[in-house]
C-alpha positions in Angstrom: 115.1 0.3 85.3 114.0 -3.3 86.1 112.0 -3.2 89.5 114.0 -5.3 91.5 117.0 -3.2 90.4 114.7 -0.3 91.4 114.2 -1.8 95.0 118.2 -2.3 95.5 118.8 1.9 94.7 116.4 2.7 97.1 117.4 1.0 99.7 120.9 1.8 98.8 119.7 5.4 99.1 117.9 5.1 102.5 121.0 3.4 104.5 123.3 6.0 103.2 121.1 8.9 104.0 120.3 7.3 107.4 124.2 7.2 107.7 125.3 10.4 106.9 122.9 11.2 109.7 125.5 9.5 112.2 128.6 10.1 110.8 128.5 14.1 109.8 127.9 14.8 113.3 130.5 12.5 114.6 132.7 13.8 112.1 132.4 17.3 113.1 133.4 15.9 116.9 136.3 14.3 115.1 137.5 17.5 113.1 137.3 19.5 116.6 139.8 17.0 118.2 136.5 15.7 120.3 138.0 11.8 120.2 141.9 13.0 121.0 143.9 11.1 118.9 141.6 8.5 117.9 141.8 7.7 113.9 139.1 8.2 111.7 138.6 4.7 111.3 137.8 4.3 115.3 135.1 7.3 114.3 133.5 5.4 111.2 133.2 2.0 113.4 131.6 4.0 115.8 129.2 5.4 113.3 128.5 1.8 112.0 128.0 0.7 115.9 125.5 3.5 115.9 123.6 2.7 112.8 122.8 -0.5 113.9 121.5 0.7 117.5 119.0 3.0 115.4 117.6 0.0 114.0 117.7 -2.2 117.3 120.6 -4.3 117.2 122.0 -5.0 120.5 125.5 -4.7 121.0 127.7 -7.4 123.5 130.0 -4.5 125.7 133.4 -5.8 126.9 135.1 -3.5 129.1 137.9 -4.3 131.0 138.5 -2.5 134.6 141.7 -4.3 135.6 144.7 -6.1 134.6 143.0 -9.5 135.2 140.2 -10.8 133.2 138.5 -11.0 136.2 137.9 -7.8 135.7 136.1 -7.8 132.9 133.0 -6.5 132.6 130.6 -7.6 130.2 126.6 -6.6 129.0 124.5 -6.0 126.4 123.4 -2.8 124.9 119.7 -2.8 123.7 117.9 0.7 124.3 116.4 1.9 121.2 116.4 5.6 120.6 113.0 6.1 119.5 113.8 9.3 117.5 116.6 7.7 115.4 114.9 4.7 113.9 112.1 7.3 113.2 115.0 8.1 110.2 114.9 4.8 108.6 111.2 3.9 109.0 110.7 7.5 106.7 113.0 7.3 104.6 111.8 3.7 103.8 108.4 5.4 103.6 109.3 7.5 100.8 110.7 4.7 99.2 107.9 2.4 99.1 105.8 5.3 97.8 107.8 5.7 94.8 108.7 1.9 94.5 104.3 2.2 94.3 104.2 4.3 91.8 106.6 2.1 89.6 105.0 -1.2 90.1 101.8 -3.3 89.1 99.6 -4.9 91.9 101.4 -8.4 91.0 105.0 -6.7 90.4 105.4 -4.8 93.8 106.7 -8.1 95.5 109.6 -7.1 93.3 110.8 -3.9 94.2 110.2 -4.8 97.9 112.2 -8.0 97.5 115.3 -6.2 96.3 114.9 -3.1 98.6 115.0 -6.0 101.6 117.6 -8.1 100.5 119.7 -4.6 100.0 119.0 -3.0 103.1 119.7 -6.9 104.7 123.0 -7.1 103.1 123.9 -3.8 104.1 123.5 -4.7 107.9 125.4 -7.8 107.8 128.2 -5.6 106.3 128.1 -3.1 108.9 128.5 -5.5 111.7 130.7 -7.3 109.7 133.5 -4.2 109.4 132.5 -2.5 112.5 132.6 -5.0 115.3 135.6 -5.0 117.6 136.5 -6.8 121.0 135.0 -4.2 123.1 131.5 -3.8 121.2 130.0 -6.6 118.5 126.7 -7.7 117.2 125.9 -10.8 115.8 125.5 -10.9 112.2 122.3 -12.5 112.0 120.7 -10.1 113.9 122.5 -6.9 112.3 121.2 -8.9 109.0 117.5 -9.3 110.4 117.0 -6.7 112.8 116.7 -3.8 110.6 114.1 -4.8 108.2 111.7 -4.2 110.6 111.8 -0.4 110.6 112.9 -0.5 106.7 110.2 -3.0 105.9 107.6 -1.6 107.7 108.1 1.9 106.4 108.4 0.0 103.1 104.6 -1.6 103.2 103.2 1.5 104.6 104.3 4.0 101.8 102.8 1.6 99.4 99.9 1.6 101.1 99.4 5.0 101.6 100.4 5.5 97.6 98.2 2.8 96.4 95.1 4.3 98.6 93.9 0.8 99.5 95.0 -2.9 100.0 93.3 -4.3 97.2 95.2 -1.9 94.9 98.1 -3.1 97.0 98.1 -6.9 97.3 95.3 -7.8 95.1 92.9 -9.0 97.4 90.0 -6.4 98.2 88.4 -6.0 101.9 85.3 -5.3 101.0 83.9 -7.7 99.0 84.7 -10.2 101.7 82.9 -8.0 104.3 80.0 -8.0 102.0 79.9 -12.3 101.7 79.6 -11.4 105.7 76.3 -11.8 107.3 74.4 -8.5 109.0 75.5 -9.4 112.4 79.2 -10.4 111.5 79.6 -7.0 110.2 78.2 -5.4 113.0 80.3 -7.5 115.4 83.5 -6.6 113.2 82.3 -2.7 113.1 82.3 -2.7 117.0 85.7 -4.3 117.4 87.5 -1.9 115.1 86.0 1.0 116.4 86.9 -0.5 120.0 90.3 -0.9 118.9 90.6 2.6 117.1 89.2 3.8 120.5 92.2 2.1 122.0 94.5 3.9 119.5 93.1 7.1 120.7 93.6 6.9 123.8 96.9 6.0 124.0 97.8 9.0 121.3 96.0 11.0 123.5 97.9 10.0 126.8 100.9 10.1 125.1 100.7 13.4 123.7 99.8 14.8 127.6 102.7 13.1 128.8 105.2 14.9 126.0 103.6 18.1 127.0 104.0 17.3 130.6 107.4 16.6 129.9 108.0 19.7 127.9 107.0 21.7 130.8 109.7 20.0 133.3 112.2 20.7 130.8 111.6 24.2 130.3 111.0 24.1 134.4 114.2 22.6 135.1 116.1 24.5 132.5 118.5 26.2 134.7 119.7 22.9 136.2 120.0 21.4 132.4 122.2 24.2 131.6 124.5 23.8 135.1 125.6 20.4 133.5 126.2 22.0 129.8 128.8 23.8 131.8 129.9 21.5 133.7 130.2 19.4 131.1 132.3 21.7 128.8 132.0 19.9 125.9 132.0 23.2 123.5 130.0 24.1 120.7 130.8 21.1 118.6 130.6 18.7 121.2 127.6 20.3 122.9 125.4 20.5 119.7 126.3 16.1 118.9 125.1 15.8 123.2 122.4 17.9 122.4 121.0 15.4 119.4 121.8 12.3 120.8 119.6 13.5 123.7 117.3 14.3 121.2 117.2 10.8 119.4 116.3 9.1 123.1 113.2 12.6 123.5 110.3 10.0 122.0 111.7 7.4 125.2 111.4 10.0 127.4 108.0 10.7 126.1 107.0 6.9 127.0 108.4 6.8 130.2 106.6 10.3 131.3 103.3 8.2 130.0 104.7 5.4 132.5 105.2 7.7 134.8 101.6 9.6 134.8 99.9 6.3 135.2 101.2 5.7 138.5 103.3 2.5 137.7 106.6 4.9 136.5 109.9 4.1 135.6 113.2 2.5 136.4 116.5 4.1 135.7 118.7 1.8 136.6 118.5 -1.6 139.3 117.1 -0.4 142.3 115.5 2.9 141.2 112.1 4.0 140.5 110.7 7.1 139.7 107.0 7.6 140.1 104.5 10.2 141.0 104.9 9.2 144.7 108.6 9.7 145.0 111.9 9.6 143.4 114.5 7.1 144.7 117.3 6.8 142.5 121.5 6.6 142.9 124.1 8.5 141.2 123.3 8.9 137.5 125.3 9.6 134.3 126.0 13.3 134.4 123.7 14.2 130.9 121.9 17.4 131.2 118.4 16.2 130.2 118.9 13.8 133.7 118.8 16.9 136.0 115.3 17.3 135.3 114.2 14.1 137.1 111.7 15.0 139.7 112.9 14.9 142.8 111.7 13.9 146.3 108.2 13.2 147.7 105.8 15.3 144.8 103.1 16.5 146.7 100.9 17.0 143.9 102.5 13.7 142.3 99.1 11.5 142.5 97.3 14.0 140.1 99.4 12.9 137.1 96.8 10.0 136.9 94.5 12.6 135.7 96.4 12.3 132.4 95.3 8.5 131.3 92.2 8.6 132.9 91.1 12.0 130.2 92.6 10.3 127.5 90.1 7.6 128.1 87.2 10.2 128.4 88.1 11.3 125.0 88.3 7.7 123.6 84.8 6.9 124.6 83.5 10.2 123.4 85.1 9.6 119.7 83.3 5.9 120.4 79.6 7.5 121.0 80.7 10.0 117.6 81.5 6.3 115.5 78.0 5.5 116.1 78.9 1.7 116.3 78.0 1.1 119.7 76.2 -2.1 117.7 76.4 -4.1 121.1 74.5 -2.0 123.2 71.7 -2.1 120.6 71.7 -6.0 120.6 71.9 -5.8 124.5 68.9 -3.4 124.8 67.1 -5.9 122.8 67.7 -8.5 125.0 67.7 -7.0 128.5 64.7 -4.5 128.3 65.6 -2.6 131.6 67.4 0.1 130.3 68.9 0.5 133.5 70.9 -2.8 133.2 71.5 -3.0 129.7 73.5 0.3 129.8 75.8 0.1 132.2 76.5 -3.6 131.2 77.6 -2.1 127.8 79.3 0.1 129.1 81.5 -1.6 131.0 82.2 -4.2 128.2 83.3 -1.2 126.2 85.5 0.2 128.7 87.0 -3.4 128.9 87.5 -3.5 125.5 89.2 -0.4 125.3 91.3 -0.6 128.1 92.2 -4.0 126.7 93.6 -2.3 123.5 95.0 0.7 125.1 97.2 -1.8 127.3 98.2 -4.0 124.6 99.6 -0.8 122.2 101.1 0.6 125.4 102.8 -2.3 126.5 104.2 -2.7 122.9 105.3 1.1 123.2 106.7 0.4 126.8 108.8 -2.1 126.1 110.3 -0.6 122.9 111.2 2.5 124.9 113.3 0.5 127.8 115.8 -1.4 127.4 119.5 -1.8 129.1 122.5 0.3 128.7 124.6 -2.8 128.9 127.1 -1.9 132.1 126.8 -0.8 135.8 123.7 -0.5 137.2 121.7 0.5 134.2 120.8 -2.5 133.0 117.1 -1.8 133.6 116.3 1.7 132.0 112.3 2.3 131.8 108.9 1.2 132.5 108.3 -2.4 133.3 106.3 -3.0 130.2 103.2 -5.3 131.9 103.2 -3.2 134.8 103.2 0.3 133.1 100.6 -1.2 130.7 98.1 -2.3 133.7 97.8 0.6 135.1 97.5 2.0 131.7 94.6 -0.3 130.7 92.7 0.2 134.1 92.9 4.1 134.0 91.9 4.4 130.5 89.0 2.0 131.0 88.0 4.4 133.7 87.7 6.8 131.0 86.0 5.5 128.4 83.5 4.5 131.0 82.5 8.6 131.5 83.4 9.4 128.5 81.0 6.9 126.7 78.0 7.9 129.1 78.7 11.8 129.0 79.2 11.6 125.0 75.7 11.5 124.4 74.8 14.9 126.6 77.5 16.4 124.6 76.3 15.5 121.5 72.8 16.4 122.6 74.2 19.4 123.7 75.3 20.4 120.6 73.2 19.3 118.2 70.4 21.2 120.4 72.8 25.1 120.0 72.4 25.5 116.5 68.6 24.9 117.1 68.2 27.4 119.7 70.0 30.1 118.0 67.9 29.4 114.7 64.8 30.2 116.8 66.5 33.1 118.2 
């Protein structure tokens, strides 16, 4: 079929997959009398409400608490869950993989024009049909908003099925590195290896902090399961709680990374939790809430542990790169070893610490957001904060990590030697 035409189906495809992924569950409530007497139609707007908060659409809430509309009560809904727009961003993956393998270098603009304009005019018509008094989102951002997960999943799946960008777009990388001079390309290998450093050690903190989080879970399990009870929301009912928990897991992942740096988390105005202490009110009664840590943590402060190792590692995969090009220009310049080092080193632990901030403050910020009414209006890290801390542990890191790298590679470069001779 023509490409454009191409583009449209698959992103035809991807926003009715990523709906049924709403509305089956939501359904299943429905069938189980989980919304009383509430029509199906109520159930489908609410499904279309939720497809556009996986894509990070804010919603305007209107809820009245009284006769008067002085009573009303109004806020903004804008807390992403993480693992839902996960959906979208794949599915658009797959999509521009195939749209890829269809397409030209000069013809993929097509495909990838008509899977936007699509995938934009199905947002405007979801906010168009599913808005009501009580919970609305402008069309222009239910029109905009969710081309940035479907377009970005869109460009990377091309770019992963055409193996390069010059296959891509055309234009090939490296013969403008090689118009370059020798030092220009050294000063450009540095930087990205800085900034994959960066990368590293914020995948590395980050996968700590879900395994910290893991452990609290299964730790706090008992309590969890006191509010399932509680709760007695029955199979049906329990299984949709359980996976909308799940779809907010990757936030709570973010926030246990706020949390280990020291800076932690809000959930809600006037409530922190951190490794120092937990001060927070009354909260909504979900079950993955009662593991909050509670009280004065004794053992709270050795959380920062957690950034500070990821940062060891980054500076160790730095030393492996073998681009540490500025510390050879500096030991040209400064001859006293014993200055030139640890001036490089501390440059490169800026560096990287600079990155690691700037990806986690990205990260924080997606992760928080507000739930729009009462006093959660501020739910998770303060981005700049929480990425601060972040930065200045990680830099830390790199720091030892970049001067013990060497020792372990001598190390082990010097074992297979030894047992040769042996």
């Amino acid at each position: 079929m023509p490409l454009g035409l191409q583009g449209a189906f698959e992103a035809a495809q991807v926003f009715v997959i990523s709906a049924l992924v709403l509305v089956v569950p939501l359904a299943a409530v429905w069938f189980t009398g989980g919304f009383a007497e509430q029509d199906m139609s109520v159930v489908a707007r609410l499904a279309g409400k939720f497809w556009l908060v996986m894509h990070g659409v804010p919603l305007s809430l209107s809820v009245t608490n009284g006769p008067s509309s002085a009573s009303v009560e109004n806020g903004t809904f804008d807390l992403l869950p993480l693992g839902l727009v996960l959906v979208p961003f794949f599915l658009s993956w797959r999509a521009g993989r195939r749209l890829a393998r269809a397409s030209y270098t000069d013809q993929l603009w097509q495909p990838l024009l008509g899977a936007l304009t699509v995938y934009a005019a199905a947002g405007l018509a979801t906010a168009f049909v599913c808005n009501t008094p009580d919970a609305d989102a402008s069309l222009l951002a239910s029109m905009l908003v969710p081309l940035i997960p479907a377009g970005l999943g869109l460009v990377i799946g091309a770019r992963r099925e055409a193996g390069s960008w010059g296959r891509l777009i055309g234009v090939n990388a490296a013969d403008w590195i090689a118009k370059t001079s020798q030092d220009q390309r050294w000063a450009g290998s540095y930087a990205w290896a800085a900034a994959r450093s960066g990368f590293v050690a914020l995948a590395a903190a980050l996968a700590a902090a879900s395994l910290l989080l893991a452990i609290n879970l299964m730790a706090r399990w008992t309590d969890m399961a006191t509010v399932y009870q509680g709760m007695r929301a029955g199979g049906t009912g329990g299984a949709a709680l359980t996976l909308g928990q799940l779809s907010f897991m990757p936030n709570l992942a973010v926030w246990s990374l706020a949390w280990s740096t020291g800076a932690g988390f809000n959930l809600g105005a006037g409530s922190t939790v951190s490794p120092l202490g937990t001060s927070v009110a009354p909260v909504p009664p979900l079950p993955v809430l009662a593991a909050l840590p509670t009280g004065a943590l004794t053992w709270g402060f050795a959380a920062l542990a957690v950034p500070v190792a990821a940062g060891m590692l980054a500076g160790w995969w730095f030393v492996r790169t073998g681009e540490n090009h500025f510390d050879e220009w500096l030991s040209m310049k400064v001859r006293q070893r014993w200055l030139s080092l640890p001036g490089s080193t501390l440059v490169l632990g800026v560096a990287v610490g600079l990155v690691a901030a700037v990806l986690g403050c990205i990260v924080f910020w997606l992760s928080g957001g507000s739930v729009g009414l009462g006093r959660l209006t501020e739910v998770g890290p303060s981005p700049l904060a929480a990425a601060a801390w972040l930065g200045a542990e990680v830099g830390a890191g790199v720091v030892l990590g970049s001067l013990l790298g060497p020792w372990l590679e001598a190390g082990k470069a010097a074992a297979p030697q030894l047992s040769h001779r042996t």
